[in-house]
N, C-alpha and C positions, 0 to 999 in steps of 0.2 A: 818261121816263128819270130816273133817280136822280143825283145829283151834288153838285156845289161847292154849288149854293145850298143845298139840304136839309140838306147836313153840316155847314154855316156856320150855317144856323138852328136844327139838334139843339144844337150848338153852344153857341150863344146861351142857349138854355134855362138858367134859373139852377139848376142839379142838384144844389148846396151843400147837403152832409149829407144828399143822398138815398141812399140804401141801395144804388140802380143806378147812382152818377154814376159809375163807370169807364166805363158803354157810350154817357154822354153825349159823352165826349173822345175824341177821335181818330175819329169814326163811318166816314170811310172805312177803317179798316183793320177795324174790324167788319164791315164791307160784304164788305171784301174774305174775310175769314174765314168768314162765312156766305156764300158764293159758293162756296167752296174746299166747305165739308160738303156745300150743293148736289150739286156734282159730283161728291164721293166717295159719296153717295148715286144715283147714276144715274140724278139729272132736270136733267142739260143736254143731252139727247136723248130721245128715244123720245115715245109720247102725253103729251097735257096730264092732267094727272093734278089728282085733287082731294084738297090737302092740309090738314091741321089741323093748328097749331104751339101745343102747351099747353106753358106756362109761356115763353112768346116775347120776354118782358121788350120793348125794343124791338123792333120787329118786323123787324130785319135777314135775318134768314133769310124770313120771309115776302117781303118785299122779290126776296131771290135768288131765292125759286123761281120769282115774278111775272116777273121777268126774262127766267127761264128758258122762260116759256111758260104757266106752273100756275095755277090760280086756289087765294089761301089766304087759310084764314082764321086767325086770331092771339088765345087768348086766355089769358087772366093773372090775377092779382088785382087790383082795380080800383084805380088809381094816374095818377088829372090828368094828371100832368108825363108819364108813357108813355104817354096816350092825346095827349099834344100830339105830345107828337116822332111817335108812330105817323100822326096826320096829315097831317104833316110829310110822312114817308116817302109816303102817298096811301093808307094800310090802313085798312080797319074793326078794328078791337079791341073784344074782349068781353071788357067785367072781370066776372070772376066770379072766387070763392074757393071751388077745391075741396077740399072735405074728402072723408071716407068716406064719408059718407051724403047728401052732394049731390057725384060726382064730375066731372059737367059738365052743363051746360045744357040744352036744350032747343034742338037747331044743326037749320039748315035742309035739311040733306039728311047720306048717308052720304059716305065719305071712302075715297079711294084709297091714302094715305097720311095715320098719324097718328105725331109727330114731340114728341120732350120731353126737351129737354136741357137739360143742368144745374138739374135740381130734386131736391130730394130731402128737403124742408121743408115744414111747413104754414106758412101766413101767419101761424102768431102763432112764427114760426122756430124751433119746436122739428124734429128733425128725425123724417122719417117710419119708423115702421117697416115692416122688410121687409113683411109682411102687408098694411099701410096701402096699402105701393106696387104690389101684386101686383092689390090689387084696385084700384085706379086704371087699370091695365095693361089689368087684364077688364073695365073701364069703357071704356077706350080702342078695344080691339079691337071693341067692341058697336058703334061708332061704325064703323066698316071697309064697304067692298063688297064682294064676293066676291071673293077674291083679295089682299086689300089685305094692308099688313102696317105695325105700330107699332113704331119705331126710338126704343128709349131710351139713354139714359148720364146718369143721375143725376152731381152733382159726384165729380171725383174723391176717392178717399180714404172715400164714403161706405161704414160699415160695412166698412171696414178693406178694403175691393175687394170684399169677398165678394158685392157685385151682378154680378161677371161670369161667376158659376157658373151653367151655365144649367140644370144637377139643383136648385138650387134654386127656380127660376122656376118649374120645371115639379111640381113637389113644393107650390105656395105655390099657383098659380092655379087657375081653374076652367076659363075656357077652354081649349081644344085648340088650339094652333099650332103651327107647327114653330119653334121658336126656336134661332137660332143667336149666337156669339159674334163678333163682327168688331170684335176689339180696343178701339176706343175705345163702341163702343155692342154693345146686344142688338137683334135684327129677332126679330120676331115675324110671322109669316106665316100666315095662313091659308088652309087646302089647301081 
């Protein structure tokens, strides 16, 4: 179980002038917000589903889903001070930096859910274009089991909103999914 100790020891972490120290402070109310997406995502019920959380930063929503039942796995760019706090939280994290042309690792099996919120940057922070992130997406979905589907919402504001036109998604990738709009993120499904 996740708690006082682990938020007190995320906490503790010296995260001065790190690029993520907002999600070092307060970590239970992160908790509590990756709980809340959990659930607006519909995995505090139904099968244990097997989830991917790219670009996880700290692994709080992997944390939720763990909670919830799910086995996840969590990976990011590689960064010490988030691999501490991530085993802090009790996650394995895989630092990797994905670009276009390596867009993820070599993961040990396929995924029921793959999950990437607030990214929308390469590691050296320039940000990504639509194209860049379209195939990330068709990187993503190659990662899916039958059925599975990739829930994204890049940061607010990226490319002026025009990420939640889903004619452009489907105009941009290569995969076939059913992609829908559900306000704050895109699901991408495969039939």
């Amino acid at each position: 179980m996740i708690g006082d100790r682990q938020f007190t020891a995320i906490e503790a972490l010296d995260s001065t002038g790190h690029p993520l120290a907002k999600f070092f402070r307060g970590p239970a109310e992160w908790m509590r917000r990756a709980h809340q997406r959990a659930i607006a995502l519909g995995l505090s019920q139904g099968p244990k589903r097997w989830i991917l959380d790219v670009g996880s930063a700290i692994p709080y929503f992997a944390a939720a889903c763990d909670l919830c039942g799910h086995d996840v796995l969590s990976i990011d760019v590689p960064d010490p001070l988030v691999e501490q706090a991530a085993r802090i939280l009790g996650y394995d994290f895989i630092g990797h930096v994905i670009t276009p042309r390596t867009p993820l690792p070599k993961l040990p099996h396929r995924f029921d859910l793959v999950t990437c919120f607030g990214v929308n940057m390469h590691a050296d922070g320039r940000d990504l274009s639509f194209g860049e992130y379209a195939g990330a997406v068709d990187a993503m979905i190659a990662q899916l089991n039958p059925g599975g589907r990739v829930v994204v919402a890049p940061n607010r504001g990226w490319l002026g909103d025009r990420w939640r036109l889903v004619t452009r998604w489907r105009k941009a990738m290569r995969a076939k999914a059913r992609i829908t709009n559900q306000n704050d993120w895109i699901t991408f499904e495969m039939k």
